[in-house]
Biotite code that builds the C-alpha atoms (Angstrom):
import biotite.structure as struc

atoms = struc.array([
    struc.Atom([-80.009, -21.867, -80.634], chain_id="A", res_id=1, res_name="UNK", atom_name="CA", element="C"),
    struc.Atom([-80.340, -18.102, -80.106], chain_id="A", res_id=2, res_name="UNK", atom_name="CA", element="C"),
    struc.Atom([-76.434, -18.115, -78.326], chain_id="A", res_id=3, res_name="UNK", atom_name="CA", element="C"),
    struc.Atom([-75.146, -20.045, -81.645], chain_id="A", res_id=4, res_name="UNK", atom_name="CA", element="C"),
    struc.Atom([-76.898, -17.611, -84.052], chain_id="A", res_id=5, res_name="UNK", atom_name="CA", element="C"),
    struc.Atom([-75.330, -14.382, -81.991], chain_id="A", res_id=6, res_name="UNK", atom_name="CA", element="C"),
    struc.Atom([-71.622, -16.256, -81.785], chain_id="A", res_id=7, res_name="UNK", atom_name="CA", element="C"),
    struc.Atom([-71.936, -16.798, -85.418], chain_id="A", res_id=8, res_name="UNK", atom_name="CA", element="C"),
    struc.Atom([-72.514, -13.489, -86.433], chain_id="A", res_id=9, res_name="UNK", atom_name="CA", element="C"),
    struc.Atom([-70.299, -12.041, -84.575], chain_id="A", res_id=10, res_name="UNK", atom_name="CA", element="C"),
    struc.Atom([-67.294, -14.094, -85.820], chain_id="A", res_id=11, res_name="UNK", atom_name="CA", element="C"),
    struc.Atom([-68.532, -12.989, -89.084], chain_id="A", res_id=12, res_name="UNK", atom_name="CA", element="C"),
    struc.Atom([-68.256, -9.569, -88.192], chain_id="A", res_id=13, res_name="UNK", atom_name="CA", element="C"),
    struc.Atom([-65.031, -10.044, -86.702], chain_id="A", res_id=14, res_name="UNK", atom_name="CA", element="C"),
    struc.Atom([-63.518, -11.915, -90.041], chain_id="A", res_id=15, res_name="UNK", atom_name="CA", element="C"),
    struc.Atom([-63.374, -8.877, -92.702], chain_id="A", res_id=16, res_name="UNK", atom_name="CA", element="C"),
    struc.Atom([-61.357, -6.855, -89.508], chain_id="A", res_id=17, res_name="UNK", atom_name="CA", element="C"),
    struc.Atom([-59.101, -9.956, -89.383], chain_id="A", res_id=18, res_name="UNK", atom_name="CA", element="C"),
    struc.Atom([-58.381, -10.081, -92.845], chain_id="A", res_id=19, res_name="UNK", atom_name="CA", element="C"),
    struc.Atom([-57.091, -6.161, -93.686], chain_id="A", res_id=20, res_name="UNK", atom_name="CA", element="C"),
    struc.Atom([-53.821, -7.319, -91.787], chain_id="A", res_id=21, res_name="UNK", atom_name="CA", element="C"),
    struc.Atom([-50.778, -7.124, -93.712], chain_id="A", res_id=22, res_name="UNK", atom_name="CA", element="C"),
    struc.Atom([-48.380, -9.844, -93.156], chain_id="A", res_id=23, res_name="UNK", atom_name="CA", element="C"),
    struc.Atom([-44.714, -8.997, -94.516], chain_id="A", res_id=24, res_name="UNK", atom_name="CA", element="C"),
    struc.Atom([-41.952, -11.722, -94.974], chain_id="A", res_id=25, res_name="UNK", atom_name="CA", element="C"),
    struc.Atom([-38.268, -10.633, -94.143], chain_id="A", res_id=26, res_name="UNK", atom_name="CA", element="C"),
    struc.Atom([-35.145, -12.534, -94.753], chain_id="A", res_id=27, res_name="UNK", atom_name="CA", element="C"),
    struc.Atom([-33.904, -11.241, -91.114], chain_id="A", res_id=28, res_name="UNK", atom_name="CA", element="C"),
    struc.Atom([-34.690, -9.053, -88.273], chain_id="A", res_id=29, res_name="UNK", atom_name="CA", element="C"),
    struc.Atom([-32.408, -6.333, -89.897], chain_id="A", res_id=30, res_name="UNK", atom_name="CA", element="C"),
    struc.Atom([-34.354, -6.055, -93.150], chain_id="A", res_id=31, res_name="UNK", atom_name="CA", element="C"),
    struc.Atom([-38.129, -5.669, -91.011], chain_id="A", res_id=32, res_name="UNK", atom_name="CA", element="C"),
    struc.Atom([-36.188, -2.855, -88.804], chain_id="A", res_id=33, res_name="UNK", atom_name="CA", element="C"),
    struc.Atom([-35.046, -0.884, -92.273], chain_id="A", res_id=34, res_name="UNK", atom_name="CA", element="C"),
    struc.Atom([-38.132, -1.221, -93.786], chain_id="A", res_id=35, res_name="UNK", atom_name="CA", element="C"),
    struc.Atom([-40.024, 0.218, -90.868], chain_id="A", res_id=36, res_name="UNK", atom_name="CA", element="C"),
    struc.Atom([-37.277, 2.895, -89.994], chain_id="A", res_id=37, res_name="UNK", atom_name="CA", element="C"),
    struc.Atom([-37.924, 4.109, -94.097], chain_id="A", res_id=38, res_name="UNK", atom_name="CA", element="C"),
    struc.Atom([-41.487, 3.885, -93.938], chain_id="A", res_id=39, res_name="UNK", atom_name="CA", element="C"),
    struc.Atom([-41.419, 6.470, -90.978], chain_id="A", res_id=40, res_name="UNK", atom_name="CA", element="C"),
    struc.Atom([-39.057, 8.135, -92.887], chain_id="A", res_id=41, res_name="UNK", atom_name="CA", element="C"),
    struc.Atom([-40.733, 8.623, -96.078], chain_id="A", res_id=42, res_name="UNK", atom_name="CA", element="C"),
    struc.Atom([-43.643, 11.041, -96.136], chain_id="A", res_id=43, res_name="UNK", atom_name="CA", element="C"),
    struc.Atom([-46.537, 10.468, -98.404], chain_id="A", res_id=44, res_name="UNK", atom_name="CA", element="C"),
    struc.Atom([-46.538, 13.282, -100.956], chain_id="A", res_id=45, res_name="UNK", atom_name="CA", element="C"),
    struc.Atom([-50.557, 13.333, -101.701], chain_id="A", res_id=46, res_name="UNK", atom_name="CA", element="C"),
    struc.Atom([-51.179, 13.568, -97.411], chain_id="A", res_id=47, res_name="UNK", atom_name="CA", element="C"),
    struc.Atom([-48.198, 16.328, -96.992], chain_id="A", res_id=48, res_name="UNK", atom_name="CA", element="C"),
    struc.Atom([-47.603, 15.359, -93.508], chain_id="A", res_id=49, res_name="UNK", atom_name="CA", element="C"),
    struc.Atom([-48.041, 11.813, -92.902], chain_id="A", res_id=50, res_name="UNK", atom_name="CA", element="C"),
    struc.Atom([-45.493, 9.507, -93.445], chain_id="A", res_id=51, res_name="UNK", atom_name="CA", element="C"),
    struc.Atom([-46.303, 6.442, -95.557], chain_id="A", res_id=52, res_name="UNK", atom_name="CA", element="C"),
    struc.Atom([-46.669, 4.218, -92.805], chain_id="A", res_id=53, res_name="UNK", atom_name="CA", element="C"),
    struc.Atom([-49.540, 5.842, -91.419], chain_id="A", res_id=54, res_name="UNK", atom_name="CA", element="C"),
    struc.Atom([-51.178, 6.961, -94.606], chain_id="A", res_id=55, res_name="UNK", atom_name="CA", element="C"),
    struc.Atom([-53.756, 5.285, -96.585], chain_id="A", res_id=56, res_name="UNK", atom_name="CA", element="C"),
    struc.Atom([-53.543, 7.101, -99.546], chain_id="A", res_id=57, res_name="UNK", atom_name="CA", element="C"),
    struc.Atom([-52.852, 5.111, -102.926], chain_id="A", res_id=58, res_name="UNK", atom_name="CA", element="C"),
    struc.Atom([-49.555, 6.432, -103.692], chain_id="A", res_id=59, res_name="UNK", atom_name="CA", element="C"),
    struc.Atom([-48.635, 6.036, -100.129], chain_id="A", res_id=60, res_name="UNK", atom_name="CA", element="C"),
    struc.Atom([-49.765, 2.127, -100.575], chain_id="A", res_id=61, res_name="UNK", atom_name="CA", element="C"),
    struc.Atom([-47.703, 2.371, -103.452], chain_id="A", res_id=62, res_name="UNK", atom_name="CA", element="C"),
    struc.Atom([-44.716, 3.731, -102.007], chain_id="A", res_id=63, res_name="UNK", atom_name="CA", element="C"),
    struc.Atom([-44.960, 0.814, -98.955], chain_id="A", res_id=64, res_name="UNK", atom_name="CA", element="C"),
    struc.Atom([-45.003, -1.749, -101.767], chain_id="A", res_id=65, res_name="UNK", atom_name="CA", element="C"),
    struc.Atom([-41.501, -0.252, -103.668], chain_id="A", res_id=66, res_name="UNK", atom_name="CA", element="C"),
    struc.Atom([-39.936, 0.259, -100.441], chain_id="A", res_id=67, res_name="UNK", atom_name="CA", element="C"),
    struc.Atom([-40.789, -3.591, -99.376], chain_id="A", res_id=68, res_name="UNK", atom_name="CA", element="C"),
    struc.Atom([-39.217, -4.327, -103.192], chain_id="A", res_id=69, res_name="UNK", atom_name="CA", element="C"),
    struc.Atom([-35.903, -2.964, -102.557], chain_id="A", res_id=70, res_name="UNK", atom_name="CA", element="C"),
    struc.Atom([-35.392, -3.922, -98.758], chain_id="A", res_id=71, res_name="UNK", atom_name="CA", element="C"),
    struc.Atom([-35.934, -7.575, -99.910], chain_id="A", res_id=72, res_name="UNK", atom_name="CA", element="C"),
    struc.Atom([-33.688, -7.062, -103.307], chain_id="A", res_id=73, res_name="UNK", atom_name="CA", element="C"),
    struc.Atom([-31.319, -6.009, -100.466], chain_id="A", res_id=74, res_name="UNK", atom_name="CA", element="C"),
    struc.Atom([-30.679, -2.247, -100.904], chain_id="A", res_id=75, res_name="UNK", atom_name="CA", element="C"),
    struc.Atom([-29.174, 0.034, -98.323], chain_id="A", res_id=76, res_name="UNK", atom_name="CA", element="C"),
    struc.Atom([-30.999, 3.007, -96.320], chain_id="A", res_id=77, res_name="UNK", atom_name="CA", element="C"),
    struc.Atom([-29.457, 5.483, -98.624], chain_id="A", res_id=78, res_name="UNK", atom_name="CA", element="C"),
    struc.Atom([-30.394, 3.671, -102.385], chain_id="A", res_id=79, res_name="UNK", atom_name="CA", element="C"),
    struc.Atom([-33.792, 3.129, -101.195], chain_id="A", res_id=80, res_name="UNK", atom_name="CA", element="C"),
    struc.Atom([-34.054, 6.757, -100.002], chain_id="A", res_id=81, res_name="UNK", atom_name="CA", element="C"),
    struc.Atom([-32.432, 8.036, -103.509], chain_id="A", res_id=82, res_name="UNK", atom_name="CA", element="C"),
    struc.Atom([-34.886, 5.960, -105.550], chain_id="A", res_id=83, res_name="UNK", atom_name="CA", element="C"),
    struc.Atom([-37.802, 7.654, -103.821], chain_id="A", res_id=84, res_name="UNK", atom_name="CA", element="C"),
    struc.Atom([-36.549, 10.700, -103.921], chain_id="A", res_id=85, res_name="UNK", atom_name="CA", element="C"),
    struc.Atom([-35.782, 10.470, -107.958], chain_id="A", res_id=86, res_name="UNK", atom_name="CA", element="C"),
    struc.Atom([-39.084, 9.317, -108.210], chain_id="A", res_id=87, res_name="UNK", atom_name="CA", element="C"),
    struc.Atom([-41.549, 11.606, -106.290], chain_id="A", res_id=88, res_name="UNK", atom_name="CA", element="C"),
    struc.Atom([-39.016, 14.448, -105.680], chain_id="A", res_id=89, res_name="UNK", atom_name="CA", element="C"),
    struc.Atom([-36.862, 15.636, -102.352], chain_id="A", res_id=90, res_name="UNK", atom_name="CA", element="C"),
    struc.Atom([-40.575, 16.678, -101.022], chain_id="A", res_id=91, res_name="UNK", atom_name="CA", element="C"),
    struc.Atom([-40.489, 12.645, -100.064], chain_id="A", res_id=92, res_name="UNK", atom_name="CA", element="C"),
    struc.Atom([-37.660, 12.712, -97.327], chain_id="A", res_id=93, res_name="UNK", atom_name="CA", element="C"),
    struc.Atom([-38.401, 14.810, -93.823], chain_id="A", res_id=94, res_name="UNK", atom_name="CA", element="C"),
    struc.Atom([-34.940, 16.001, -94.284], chain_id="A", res_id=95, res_name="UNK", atom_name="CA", element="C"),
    struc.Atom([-34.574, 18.226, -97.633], chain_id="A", res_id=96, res_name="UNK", atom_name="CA", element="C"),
    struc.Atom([-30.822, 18.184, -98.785], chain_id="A", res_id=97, res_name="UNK", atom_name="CA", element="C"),
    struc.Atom([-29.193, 21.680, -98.432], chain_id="A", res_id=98, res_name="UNK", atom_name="CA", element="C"),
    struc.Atom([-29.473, 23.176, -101.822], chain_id="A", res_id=99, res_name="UNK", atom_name="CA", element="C"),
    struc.Atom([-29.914, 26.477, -103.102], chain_id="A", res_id=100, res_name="UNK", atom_name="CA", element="C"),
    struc.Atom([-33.796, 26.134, -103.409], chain_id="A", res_id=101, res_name="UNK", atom_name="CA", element="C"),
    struc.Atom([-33.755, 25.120, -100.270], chain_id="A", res_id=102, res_name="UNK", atom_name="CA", element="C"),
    struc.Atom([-31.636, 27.868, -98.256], chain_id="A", res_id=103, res_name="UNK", atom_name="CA", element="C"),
    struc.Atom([-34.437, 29.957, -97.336], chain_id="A", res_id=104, res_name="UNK", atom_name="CA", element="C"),
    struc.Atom([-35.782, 26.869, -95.518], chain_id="A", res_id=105, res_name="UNK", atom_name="CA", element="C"),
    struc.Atom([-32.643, 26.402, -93.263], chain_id="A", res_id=106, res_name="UNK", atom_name="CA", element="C"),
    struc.Atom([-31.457, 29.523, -92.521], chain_id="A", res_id=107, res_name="UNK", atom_name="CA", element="C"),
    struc.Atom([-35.187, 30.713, -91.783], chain_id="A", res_id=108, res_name="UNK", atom_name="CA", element="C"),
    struc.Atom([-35.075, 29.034, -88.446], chain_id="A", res_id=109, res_name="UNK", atom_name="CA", element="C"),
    struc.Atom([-31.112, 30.790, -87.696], chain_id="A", res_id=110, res_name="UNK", atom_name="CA", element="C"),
    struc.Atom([-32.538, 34.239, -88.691], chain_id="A", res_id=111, res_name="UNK", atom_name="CA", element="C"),
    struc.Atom([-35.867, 33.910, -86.171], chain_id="A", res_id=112, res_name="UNK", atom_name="CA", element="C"),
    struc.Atom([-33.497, 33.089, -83.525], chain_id="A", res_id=113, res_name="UNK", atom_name="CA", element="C"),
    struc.Atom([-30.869, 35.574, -84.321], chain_id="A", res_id=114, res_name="UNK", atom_name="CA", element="C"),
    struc.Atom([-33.705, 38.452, -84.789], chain_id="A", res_id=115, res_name="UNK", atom_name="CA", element="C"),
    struc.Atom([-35.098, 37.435, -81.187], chain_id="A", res_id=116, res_name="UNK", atom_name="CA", element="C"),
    struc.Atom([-32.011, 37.995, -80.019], chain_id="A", res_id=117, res_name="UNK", atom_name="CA", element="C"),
    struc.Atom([-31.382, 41.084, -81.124], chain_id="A", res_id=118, res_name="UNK", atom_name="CA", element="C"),
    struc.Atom([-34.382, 41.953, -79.702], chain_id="A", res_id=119, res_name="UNK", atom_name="CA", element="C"),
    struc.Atom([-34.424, 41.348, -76.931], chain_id="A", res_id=120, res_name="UNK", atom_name="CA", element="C"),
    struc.Atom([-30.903, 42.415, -76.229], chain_id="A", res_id=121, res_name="UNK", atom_name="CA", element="C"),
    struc.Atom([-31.990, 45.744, -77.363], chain_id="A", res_id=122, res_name="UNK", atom_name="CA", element="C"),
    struc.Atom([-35.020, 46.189, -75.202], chain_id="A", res_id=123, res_name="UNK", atom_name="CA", element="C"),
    struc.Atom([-32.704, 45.191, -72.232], chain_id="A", res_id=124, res_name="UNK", atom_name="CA", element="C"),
    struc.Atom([-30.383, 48.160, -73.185], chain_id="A", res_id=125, res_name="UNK", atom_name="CA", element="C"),
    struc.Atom([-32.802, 50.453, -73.595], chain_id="A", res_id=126, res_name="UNK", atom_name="CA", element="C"),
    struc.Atom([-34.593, 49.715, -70.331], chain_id="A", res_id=127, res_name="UNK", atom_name="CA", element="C"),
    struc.Atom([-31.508, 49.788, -68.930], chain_id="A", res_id=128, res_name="UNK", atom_name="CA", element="C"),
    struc.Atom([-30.390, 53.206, -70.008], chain_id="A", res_id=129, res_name="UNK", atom_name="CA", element="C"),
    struc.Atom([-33.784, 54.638, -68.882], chain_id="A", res_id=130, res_name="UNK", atom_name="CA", element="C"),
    struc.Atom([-33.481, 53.727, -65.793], chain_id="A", res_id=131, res_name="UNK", atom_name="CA", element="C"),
    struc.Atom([-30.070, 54.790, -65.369], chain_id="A", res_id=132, res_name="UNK", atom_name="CA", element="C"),
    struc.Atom([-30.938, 58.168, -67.346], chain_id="A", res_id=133, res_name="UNK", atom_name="CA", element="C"),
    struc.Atom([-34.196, 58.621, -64.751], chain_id="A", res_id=134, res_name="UNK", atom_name="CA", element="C"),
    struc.Atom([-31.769, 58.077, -61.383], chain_id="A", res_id=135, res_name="UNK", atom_name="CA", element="C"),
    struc.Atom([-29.133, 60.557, -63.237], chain_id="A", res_id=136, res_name="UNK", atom_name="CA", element="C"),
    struc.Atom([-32.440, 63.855, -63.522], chain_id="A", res_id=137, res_name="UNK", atom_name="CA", element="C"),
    struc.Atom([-32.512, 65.925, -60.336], chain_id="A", res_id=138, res_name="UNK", atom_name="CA", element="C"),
    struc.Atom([-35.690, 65.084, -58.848], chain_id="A", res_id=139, res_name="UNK", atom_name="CA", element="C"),
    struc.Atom([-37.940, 66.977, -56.414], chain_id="A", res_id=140, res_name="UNK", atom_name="CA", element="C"),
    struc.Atom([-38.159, 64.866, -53.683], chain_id="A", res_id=141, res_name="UNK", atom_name="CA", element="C"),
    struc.Atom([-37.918, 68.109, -51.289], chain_id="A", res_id=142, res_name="UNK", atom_name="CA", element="C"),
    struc.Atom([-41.815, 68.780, -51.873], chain_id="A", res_id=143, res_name="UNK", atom_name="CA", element="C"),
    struc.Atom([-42.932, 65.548, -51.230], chain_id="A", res_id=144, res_name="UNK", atom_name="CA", element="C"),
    struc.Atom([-40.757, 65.374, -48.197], chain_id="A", res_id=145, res_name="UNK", atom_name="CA", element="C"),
    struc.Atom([-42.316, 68.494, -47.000], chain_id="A", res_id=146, res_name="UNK", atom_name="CA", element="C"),
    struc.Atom([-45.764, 67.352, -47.847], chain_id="A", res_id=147, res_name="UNK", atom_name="CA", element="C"),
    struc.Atom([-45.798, 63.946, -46.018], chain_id="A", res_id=148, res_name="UNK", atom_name="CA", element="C"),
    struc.Atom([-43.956, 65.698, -42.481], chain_id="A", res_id=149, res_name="UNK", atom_name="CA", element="C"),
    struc.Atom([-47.270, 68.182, -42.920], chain_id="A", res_id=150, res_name="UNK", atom_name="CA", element="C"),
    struc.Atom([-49.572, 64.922, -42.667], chain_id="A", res_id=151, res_name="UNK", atom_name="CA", element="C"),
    struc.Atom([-47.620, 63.651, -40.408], chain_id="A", res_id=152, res_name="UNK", atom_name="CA", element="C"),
    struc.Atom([-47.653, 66.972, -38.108], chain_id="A", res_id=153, res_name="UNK", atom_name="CA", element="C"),
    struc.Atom([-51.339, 66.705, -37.920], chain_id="A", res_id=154, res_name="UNK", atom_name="CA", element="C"),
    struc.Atom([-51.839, 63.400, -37.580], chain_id="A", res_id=155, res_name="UNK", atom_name="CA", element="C"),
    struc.Atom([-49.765, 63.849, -34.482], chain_id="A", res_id=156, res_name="UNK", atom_name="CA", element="C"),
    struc.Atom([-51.108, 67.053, -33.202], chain_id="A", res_id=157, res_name="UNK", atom_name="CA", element="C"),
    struc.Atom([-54.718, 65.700, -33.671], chain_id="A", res_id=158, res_name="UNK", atom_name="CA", element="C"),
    struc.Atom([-53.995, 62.540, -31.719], chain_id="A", res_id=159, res_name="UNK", atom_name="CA", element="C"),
    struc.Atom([-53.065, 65.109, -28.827], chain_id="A", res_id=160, res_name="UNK", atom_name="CA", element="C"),
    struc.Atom([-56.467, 66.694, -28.515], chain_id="A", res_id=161, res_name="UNK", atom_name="CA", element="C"),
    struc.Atom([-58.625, 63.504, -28.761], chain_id="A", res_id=162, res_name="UNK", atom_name="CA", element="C"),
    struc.Atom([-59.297, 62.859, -25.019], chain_id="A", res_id=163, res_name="UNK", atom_name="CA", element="C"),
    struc.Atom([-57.992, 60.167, -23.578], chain_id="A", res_id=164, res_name="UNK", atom_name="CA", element="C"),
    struc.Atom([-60.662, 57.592, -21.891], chain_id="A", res_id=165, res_name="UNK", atom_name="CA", element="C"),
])
């Protein structure tokens, strides 16, 4: 009796987890693989940076539902894209169209590599050039020299006088 009573509550537990999945009809295989390439395509404007596919959000829900519309009415990639983006705005699509609002945003990544380059091009030169500017000065090696064959001279003459055992 106890074993029934646990079973049964835990297939009533189980049932509301069951019953949140969606279940979408396609005509064909081609129409479930557009709909799912757009949904990962489309990004939910209220989450920013989830596409609607992964977001919860109302509109997104929304969005899911207009996109499932016109794959079944049997629109292409590109209508379904245009619709959304008429709709909500070019915010929609991961891949803003090249416009003049929107040069800024493409040619920022070109100028951050360019500038790097630059860079570091320059600090190459200029570490070259010191170094070939420091092996150009006369240098005063002749003190050193004579310092190091002084240590050297005692070293050698103190080695003499230790006694030898």
């Amino acid at each position: 009796m106890r074993l029934n009573g646990l079973l049964l509550s835990a297939l009533l537990l189980a049932l509301p987890a069951s019953a949140t999945e969606e279940l979408l009809q396609f005509e064909s295989a081609a129409q479930h693989q557009l709909y799912r390439q757009l949904t990962a395509e489309l990004r939910c404007p209220k989450c920013q940076n989830q596409n609607i596919a992964d977001s919860n959000a109302v509109v997104a829900v929304d969005m899911r539902n207009k996109t499932l519309e016109l794959v079944r009415q049997g629109q292409s990639h590109d209508e379904v894209i245009d619709y959304m983006k008429q709709r909500y705005g070019d915010f929609v699509h991961y891949q803003p169209p090249f416009q003049l609002s929107t040069v800024l945003l493409w040619l920022l990544p070109l100028l951050a590599v360019l500038s790097l380059g630059w860079t570091v091009f320059r600090r190459s030169n200029s570490s070259q050039t010191a170094i070939v500017d420091n092996a150009n000065e006369p240098s005063d090696h002749s003190d050193l020299d004579a310092q190091l064959q002084a240590m050297i001279d005692e070293a050698t003459a103190a080695n003499r006088q230790q006694p030898k055992e």
